[in-house]
Biopython code that builds the backbone (N, CA, C, O; Angstrom):
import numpy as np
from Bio.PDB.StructureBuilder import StructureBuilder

atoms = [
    (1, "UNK", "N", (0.846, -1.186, 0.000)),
    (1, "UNK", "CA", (0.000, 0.000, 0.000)),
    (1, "UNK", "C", (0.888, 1.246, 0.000)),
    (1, "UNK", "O", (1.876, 1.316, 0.731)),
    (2, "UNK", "N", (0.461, 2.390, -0.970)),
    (2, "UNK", "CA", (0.933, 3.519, -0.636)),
    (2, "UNK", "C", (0.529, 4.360, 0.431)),
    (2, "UNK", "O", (-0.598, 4.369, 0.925)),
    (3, "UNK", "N", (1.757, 5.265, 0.864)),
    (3, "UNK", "CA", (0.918, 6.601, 1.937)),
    (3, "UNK", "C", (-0.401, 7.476, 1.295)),
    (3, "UNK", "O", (-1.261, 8.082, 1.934)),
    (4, "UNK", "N", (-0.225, 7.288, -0.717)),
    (4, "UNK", "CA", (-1.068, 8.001, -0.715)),
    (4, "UNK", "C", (-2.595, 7.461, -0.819)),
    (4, "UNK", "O", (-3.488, 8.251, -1.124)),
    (5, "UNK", "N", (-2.802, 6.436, -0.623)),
    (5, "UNK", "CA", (-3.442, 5.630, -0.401)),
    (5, "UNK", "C", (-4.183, 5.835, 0.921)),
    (5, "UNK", "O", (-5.412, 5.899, 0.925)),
    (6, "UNK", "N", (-3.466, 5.940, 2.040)),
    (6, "UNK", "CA", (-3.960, 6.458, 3.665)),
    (6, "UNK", "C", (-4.866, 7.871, 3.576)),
    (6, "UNK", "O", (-4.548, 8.937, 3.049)),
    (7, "UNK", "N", (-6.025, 7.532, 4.227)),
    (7, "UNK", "CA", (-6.601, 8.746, 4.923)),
    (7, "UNK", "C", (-6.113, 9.763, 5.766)),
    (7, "UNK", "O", (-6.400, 10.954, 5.884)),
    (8, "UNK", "N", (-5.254, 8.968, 6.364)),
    (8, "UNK", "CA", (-4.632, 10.097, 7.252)),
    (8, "UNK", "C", (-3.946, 10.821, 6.290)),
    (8, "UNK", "O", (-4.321, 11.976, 6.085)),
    (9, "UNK", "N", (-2.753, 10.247, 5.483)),
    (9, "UNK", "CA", (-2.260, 10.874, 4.810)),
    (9, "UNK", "C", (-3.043, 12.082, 4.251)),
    (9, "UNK", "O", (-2.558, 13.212, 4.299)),
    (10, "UNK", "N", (-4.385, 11.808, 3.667)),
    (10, "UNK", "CA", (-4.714, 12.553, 2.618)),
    (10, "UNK", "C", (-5.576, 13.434, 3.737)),
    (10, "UNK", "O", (-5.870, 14.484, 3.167)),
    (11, "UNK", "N", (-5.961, 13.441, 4.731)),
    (11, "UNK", "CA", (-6.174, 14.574, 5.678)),
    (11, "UNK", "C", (-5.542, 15.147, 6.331)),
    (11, "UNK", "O", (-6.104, 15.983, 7.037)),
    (12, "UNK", "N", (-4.194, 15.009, 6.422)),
    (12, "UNK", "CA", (-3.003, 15.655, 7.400)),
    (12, "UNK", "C", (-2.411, 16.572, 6.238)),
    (12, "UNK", "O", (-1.802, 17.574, 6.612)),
    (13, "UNK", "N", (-2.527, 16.332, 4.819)),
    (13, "UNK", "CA", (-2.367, 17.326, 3.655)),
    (13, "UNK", "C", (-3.436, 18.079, 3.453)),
    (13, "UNK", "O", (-3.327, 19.286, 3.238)),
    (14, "UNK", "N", (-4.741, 17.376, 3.505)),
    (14, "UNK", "CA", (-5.967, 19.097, 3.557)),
    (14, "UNK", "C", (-5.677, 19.881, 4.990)),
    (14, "UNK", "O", (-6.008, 21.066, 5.037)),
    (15, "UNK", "N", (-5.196, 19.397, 5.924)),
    (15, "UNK", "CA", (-5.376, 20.823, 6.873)),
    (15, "UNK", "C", (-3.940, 21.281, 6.837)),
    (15, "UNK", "O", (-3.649, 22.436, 7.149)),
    (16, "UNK", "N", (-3.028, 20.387, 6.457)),
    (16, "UNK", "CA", (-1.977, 21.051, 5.939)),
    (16, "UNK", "C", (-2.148, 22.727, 4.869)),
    (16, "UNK", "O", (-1.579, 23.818, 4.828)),
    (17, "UNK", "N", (-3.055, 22.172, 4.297)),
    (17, "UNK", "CA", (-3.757, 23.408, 3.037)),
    (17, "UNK", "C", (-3.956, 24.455, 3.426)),
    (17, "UNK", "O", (-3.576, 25.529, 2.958)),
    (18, "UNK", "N", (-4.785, 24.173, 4.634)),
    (18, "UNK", "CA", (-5.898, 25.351, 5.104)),
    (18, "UNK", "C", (-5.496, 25.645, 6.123)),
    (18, "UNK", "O", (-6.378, 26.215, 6.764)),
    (19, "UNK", "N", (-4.432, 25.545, 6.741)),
    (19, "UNK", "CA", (-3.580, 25.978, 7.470)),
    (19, "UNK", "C", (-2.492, 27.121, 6.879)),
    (19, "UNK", "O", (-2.324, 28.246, 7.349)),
    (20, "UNK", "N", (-1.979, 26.686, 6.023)),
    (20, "UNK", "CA", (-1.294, 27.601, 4.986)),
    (20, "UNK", "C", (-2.188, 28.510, 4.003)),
    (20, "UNK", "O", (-1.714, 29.564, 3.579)),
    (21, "UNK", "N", (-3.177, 28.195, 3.729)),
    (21, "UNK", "CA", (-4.033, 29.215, 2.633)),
    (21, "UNK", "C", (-4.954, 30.198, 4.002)),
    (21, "UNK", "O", (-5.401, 31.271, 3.596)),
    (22, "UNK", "N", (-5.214, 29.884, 5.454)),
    (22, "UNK", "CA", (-5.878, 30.773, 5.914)),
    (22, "UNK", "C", (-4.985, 32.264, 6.376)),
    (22, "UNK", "O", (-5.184, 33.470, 6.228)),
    (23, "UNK", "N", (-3.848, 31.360, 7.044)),
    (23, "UNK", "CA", (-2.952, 32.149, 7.371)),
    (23, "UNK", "C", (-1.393, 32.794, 6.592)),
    (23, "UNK", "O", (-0.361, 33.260, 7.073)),
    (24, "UNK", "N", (-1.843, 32.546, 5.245)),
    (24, "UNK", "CA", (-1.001, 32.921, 4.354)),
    (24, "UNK", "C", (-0.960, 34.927, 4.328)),
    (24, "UNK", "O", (0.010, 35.423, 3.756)),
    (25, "UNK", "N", (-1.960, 35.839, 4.914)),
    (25, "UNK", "CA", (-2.044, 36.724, 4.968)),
    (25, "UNK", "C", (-0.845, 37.062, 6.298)),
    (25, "UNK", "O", (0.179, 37.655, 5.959)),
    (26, "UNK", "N", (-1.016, 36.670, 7.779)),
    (26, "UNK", "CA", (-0.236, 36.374, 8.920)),
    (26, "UNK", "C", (0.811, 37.487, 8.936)),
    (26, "UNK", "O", (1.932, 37.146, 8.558)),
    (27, "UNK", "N", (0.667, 38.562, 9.249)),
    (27, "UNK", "CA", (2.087, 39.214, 9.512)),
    (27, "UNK", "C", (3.419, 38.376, 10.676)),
    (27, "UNK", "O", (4.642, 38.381, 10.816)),
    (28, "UNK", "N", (2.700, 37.997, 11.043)),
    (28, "UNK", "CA", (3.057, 37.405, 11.861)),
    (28, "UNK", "C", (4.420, 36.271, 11.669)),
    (28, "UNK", "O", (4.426, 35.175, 12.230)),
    (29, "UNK", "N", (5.349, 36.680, 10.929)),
    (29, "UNK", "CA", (5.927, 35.986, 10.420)),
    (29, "UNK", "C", (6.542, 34.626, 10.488)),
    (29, "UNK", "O", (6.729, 33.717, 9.680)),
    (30, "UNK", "N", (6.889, 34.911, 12.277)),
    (30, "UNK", "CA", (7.609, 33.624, 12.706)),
    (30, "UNK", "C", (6.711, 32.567, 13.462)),
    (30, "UNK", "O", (7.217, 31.510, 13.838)),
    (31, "UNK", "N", (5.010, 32.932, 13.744)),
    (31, "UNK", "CA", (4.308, 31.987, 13.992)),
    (31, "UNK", "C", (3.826, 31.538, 12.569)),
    (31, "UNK", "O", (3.351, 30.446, 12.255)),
    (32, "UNK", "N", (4.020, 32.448, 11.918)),
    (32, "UNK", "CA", (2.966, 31.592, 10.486)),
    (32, "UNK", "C", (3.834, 30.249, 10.090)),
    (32, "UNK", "O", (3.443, 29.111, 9.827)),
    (33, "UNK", "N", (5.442, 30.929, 10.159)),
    (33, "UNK", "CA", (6.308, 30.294, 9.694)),
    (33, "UNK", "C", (6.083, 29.021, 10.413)),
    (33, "UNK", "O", (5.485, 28.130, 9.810)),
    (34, "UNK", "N", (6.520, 28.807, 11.729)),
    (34, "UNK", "CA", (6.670, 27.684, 12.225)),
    (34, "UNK", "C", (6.079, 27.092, 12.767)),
    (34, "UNK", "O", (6.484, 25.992, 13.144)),
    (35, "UNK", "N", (3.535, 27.412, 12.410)),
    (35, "UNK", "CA", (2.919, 26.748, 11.946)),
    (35, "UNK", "C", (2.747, 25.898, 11.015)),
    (35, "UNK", "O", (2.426, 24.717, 11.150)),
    (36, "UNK", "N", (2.957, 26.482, 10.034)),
    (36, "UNK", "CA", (2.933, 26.430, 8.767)),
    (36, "UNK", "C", (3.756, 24.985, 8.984)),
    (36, "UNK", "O", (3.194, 23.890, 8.981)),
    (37, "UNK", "N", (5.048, 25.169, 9.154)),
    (37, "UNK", "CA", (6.009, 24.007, 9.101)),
    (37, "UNK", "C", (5.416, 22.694, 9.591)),
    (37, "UNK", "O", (5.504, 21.536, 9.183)),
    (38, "UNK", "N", (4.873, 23.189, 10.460)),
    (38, "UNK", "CA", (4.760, 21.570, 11.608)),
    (38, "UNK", "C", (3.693, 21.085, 11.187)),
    (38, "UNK", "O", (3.696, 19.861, 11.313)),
    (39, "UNK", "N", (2.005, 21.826, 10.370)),
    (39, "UNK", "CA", (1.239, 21.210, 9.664)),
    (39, "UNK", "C", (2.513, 20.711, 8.798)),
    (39, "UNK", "O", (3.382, 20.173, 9.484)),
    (40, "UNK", "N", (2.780, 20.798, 7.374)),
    (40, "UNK", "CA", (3.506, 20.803, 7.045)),
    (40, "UNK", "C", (4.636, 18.933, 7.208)),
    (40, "UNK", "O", (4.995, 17.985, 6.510)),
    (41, "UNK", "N", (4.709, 19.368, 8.395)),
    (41, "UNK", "CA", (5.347, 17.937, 8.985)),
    (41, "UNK", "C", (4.555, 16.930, 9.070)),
    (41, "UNK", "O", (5.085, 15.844, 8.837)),
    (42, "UNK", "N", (3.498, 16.927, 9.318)),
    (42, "UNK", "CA", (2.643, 15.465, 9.567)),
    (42, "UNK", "C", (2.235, 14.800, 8.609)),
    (42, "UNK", "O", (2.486, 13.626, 8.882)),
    (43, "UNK", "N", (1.509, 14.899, 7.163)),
    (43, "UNK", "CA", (1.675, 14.335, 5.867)),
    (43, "UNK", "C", (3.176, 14.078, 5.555)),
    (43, "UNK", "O", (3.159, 12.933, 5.102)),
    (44, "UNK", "N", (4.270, 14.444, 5.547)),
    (44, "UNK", "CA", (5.460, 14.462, 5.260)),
    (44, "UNK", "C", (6.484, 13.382, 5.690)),
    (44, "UNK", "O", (7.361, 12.692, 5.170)),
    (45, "UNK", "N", (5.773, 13.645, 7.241)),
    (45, "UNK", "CA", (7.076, 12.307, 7.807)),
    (45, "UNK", "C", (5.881, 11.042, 7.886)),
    (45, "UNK", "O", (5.925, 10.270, 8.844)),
    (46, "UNK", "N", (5.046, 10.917, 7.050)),
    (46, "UNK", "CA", (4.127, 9.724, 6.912)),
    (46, "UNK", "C", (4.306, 9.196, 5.919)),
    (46, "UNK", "O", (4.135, 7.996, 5.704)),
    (47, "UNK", "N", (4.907, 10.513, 4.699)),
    (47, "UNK", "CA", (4.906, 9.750, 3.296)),
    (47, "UNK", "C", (6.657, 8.817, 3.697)),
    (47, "UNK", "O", (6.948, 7.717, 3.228)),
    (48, "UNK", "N", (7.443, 9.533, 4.521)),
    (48, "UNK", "CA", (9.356, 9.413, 4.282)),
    (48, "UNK", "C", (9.214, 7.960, 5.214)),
    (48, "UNK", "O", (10.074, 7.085, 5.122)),
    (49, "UNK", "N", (8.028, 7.823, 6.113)),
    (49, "UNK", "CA", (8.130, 6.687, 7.149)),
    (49, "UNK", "C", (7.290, 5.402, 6.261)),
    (49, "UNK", "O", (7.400, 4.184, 6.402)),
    (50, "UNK", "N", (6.682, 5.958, 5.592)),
    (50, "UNK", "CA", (6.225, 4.467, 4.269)),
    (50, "UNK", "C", (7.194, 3.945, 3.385)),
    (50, "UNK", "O", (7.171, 2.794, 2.948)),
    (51, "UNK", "N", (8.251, 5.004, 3.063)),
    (51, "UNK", "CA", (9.094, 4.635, 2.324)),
    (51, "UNK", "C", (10.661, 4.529, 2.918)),
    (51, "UNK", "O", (11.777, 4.869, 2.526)),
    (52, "UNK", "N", (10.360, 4.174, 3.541)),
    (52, "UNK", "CA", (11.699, 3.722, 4.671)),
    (52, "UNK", "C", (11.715, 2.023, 4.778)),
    (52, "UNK", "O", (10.766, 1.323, 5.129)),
    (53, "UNK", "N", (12.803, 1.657, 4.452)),
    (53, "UNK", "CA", (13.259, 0.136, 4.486)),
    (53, "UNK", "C", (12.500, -0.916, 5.376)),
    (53, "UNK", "O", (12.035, -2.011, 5.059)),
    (54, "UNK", "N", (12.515, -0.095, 6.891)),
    (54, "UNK", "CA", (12.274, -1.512, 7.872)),
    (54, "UNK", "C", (10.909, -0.721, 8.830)),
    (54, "UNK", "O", (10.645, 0.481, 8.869)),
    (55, "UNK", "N", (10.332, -1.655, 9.412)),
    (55, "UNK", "CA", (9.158, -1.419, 10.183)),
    (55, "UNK", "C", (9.389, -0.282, 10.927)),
    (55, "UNK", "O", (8.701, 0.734, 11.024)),
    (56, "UNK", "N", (11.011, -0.731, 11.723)),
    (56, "UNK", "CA", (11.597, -0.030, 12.765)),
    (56, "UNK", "C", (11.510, 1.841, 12.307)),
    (56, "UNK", "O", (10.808, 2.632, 12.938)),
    (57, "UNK", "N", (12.161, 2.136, 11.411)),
    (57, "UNK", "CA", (11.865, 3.162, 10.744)),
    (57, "UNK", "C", (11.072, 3.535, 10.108)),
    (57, "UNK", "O", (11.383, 4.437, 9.329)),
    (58, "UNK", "N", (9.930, 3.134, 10.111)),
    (58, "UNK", "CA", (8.705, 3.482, 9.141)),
    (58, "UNK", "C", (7.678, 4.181, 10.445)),
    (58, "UNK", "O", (6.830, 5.040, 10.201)),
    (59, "UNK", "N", (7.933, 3.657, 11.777)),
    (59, "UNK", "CA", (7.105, 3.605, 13.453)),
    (59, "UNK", "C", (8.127, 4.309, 13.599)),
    (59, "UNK", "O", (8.154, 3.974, 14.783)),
    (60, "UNK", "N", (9.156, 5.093, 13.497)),
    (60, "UNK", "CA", (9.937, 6.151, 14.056)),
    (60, "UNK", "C", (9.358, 7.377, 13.675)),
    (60, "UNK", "O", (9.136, 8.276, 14.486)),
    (61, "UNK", "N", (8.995, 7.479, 11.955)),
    (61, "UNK", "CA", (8.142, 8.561, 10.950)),
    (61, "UNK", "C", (7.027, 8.774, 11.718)),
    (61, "UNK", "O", (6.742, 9.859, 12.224)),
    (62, "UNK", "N", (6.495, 7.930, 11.800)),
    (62, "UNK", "CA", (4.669, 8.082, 12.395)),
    (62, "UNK", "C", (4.710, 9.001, 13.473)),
    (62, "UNK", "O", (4.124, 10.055, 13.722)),
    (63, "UNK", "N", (5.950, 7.998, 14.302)),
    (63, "UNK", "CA", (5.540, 8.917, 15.703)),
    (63, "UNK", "C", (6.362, 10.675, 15.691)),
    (63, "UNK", "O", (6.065, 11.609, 16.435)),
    (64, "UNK", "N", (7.349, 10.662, 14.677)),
    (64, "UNK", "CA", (7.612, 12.213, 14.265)),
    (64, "UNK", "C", (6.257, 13.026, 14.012)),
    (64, "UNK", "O", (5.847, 14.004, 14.637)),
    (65, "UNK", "N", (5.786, 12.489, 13.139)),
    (65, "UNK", "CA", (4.122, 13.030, 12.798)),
    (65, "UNK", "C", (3.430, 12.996, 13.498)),
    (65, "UNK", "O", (2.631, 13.931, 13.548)),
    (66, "UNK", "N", (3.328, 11.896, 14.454)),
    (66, "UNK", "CA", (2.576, 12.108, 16.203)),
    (66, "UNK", "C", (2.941, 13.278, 16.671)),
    (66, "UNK", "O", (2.019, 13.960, 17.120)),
    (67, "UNK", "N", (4.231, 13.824, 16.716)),
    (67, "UNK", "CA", (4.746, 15.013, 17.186)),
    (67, "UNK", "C", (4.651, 16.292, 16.660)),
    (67, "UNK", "O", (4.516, 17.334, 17.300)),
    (68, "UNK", "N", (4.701, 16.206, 15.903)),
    (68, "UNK", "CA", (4.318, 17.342, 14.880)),
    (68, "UNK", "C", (2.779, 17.864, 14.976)),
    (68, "UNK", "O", (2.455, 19.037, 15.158)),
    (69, "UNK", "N", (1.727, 16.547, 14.789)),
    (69, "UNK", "CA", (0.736, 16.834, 15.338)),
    (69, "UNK", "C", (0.166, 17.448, 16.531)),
    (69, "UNK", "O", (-0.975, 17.909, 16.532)),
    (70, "UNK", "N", (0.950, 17.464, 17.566)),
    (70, "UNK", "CA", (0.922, 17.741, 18.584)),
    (70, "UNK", "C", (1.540, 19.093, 18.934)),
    (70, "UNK", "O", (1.403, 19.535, 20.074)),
    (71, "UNK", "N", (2.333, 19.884, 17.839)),
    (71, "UNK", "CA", (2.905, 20.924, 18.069)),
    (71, "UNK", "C", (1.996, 21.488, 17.389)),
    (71, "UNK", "O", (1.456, 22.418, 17.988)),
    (72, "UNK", "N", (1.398, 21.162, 15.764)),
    (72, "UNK", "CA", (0.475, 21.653, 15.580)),
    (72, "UNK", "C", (-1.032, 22.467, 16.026)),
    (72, "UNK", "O", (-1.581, 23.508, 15.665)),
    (73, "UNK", "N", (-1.355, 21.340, 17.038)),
    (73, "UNK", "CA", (-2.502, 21.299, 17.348)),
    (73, "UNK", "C", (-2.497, 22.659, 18.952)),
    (73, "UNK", "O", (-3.333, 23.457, 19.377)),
    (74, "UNK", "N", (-0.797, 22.195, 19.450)),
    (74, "UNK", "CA", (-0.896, 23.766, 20.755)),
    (74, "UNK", "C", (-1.100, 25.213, 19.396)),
    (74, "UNK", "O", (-1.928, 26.120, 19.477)),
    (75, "UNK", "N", (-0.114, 25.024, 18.293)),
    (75, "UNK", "CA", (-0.265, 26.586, 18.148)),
    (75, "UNK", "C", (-1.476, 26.792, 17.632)),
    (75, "UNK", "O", (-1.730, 27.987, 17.475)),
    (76, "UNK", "N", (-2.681, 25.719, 17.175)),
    (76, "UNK", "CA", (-3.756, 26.267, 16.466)),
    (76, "UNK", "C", (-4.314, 26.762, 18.052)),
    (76, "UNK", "O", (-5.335, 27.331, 17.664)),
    (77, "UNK", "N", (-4.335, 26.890, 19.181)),
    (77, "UNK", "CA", (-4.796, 26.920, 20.241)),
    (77, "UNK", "C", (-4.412, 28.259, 20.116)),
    (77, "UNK", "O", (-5.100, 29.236, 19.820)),
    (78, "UNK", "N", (-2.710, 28.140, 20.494)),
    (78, "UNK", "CA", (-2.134, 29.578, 20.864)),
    (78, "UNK", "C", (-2.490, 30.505, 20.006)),
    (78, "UNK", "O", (-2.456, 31.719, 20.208)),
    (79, "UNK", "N", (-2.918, 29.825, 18.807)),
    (79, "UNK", "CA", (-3.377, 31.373, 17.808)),
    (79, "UNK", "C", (-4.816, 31.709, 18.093)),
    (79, "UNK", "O", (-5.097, 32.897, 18.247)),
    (80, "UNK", "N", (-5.885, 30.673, 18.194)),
    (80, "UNK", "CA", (-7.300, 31.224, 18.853)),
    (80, "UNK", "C", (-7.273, 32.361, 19.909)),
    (80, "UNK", "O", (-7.866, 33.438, 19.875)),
    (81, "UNK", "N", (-6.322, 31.789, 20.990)),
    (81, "UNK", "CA", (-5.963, 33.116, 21.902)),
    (81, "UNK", "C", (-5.470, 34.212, 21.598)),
    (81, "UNK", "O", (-5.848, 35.206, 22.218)),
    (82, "UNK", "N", (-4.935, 34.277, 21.032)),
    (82, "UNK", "CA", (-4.034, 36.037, 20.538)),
    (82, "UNK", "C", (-4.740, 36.154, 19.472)),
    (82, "UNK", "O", (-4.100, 36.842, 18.677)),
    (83, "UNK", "N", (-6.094, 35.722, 18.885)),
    (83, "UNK", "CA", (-6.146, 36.446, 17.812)),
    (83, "UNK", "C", (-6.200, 35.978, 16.099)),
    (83, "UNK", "O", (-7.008, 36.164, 15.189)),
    (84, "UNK", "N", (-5.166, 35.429, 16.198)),
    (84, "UNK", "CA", (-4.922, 35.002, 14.850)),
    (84, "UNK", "C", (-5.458, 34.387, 13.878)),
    (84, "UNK", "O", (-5.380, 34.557, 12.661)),
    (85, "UNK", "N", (-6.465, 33.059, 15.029)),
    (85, "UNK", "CA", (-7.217, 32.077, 14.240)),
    (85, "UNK", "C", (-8.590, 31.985, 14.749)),
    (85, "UNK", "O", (-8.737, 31.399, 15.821)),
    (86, "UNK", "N", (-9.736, 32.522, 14.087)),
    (86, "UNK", "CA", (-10.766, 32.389, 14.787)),
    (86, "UNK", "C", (-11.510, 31.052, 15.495)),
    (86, "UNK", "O", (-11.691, 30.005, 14.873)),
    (87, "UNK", "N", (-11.867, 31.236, 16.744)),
    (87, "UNK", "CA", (-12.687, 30.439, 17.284)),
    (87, "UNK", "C", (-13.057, 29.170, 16.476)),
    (87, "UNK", "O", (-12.566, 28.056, 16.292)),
    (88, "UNK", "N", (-14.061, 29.804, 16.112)),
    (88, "UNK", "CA", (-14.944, 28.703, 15.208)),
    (88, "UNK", "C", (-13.413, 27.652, 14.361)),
    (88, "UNK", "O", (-13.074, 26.504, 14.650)),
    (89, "UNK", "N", (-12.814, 28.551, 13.348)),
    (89, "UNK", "CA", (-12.019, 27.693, 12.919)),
    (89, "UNK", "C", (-10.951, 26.651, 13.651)),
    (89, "UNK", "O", (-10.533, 25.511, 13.453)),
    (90, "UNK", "N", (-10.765, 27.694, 14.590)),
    (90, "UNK", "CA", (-9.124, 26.360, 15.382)),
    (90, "UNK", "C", (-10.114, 25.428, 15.743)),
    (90, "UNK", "O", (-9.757, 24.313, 15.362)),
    (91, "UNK", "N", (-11.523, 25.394, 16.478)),
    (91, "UNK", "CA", (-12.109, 24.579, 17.173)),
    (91, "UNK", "C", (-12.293, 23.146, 15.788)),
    (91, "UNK", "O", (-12.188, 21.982, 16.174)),
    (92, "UNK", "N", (-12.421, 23.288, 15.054)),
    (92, "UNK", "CA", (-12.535, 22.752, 13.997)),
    (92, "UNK", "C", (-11.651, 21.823, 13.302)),
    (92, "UNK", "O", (-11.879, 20.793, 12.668)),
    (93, "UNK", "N", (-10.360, 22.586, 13.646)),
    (93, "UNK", "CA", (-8.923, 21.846, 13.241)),
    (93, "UNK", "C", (-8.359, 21.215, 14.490)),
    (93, "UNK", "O", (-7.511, 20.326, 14.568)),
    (94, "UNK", "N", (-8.847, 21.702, 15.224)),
    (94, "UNK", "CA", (-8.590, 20.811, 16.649)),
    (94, "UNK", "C", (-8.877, 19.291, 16.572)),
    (94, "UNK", "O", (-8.240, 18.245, 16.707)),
    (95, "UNK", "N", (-10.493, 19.782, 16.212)),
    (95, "UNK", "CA", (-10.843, 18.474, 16.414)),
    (95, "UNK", "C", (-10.867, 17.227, 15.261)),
    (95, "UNK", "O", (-11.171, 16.058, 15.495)),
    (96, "UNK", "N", (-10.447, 17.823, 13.893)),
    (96, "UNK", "CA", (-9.821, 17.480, 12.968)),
    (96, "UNK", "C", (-8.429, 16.494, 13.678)),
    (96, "UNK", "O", (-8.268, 15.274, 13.684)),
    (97, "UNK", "N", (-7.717, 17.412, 14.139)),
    (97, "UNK", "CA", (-6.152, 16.593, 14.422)),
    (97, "UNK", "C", (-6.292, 15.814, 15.642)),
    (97, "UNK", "O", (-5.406, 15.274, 16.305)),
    (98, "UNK", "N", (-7.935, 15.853, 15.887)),
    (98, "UNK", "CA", (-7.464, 14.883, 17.756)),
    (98, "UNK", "C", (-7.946, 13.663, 16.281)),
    (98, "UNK", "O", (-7.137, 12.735, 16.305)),
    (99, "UNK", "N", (-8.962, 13.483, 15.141)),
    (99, "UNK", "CA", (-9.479, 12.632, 14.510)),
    (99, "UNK", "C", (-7.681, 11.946, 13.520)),
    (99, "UNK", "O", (-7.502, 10.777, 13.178)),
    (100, "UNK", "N", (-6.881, 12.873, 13.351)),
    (100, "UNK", "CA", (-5.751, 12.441, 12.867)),
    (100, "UNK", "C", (-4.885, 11.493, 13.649)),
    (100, "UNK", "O", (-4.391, 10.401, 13.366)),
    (101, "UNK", "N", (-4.854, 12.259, 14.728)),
    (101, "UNK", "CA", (-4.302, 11.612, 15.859)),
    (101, "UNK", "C", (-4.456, 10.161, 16.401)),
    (101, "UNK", "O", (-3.690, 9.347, 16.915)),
    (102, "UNK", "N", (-5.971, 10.188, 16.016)),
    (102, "UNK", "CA", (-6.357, 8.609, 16.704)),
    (102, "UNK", "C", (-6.131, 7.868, 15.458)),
    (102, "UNK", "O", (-6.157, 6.719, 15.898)),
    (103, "UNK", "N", (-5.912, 7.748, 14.100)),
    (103, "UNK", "CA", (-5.282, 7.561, 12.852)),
    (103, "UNK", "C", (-4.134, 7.210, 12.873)),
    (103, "UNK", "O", (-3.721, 6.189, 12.324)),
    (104, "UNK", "N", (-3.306, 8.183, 13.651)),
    (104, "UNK", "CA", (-1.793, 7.738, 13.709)),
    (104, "UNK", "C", (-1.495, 7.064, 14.687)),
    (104, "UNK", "O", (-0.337, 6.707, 14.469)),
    (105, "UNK", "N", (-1.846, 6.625, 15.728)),
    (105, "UNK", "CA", (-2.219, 5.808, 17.003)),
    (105, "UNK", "C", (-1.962, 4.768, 16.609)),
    (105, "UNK", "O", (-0.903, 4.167, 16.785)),
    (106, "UNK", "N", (-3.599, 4.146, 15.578)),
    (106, "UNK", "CA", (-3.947, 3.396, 15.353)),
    (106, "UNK", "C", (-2.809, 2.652, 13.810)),
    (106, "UNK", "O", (-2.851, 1.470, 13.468)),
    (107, "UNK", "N", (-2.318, 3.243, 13.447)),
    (107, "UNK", "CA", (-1.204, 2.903, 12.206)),
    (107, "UNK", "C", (0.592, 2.751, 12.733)),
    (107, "UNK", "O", (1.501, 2.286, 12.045)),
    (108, "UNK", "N", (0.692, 3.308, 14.156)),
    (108, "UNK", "CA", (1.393, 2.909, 14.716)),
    (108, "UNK", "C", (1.675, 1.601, 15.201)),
    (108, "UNK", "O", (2.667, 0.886, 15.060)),
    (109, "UNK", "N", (0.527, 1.424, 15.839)),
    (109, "UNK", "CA", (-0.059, 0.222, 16.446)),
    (109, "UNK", "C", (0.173, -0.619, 15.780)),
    (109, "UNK", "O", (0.983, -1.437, 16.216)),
    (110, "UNK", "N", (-0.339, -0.819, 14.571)),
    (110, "UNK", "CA", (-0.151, -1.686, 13.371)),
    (110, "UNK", "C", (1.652, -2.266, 13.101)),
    (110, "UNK", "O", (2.123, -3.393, 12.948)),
    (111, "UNK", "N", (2.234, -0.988, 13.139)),
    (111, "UNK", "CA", (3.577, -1.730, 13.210)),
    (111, "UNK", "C", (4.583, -2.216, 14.094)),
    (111, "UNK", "O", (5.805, -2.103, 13.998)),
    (112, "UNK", "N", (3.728, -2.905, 15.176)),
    (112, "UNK", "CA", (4.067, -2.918, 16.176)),
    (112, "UNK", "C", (4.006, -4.423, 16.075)),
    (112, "UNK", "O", (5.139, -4.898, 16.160)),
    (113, "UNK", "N", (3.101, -5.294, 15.929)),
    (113, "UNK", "CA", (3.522, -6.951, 15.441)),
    (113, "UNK", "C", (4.384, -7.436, 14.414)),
    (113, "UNK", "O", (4.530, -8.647, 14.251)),
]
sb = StructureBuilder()
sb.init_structure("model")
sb.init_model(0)
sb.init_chain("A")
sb.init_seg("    ")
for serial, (resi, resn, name, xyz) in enumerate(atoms, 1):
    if name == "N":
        sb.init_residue(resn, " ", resi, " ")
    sb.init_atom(name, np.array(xyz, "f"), 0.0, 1.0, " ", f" {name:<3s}", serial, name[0])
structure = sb.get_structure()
């Protein structure tokens, strides 16, 4: 199977999108920036951890993207608070990436037998 094949995959690249197309205005340079990135990261180290030789390294990727997700998901927070990202929307991508999250859990898991 390919990554592009995975749901997660192909939803950790739409909010990857709309993460970058909402806040592509962002003066804000160095949060947009190193939002931007860490969406950014979670489709990414899913596609490099499918195409990695051994199990061992393929469950190293995931859980990078576990992490990433997780950095993601504070700044969509930290930006609801200051401003940046409205309510309605972070609440949305929140709960988007807790639905990614249990995705990458669960595909972790998998390479674990």
């Amino acid at each position: 199977m390919s990554y592009e094949d995975l749901d997660v995959w192909k939803r950790a690249c739409r909010i990857s999108c709309e993460v970058y197309t909402v806040l592509s205005r962002c003066r804000d340079f160095g949060f947009r920036d190193q939002i931007t990135r860490s969406g950014l990261s979670i489709p990414s180290n899913i596609a490099e951890g499918f195409e990695r030789g051994s199990r061992k390294e393929k469950r190293k990727f995931l859980y990078y993207a576990k992490g990433s997700l997780a950095e993601l998901k504070t700044q969509v927070y930290i930006g609801q608070r200051i401003g940046y990202i409205h309510n309605e929307r972070g609440n949305a991508w929140r709960m988007e990436l807790d639905e990614i999250q249990k995705m990458l859990a669960a595909l972790i898991k998998s390479t674990e037998s």
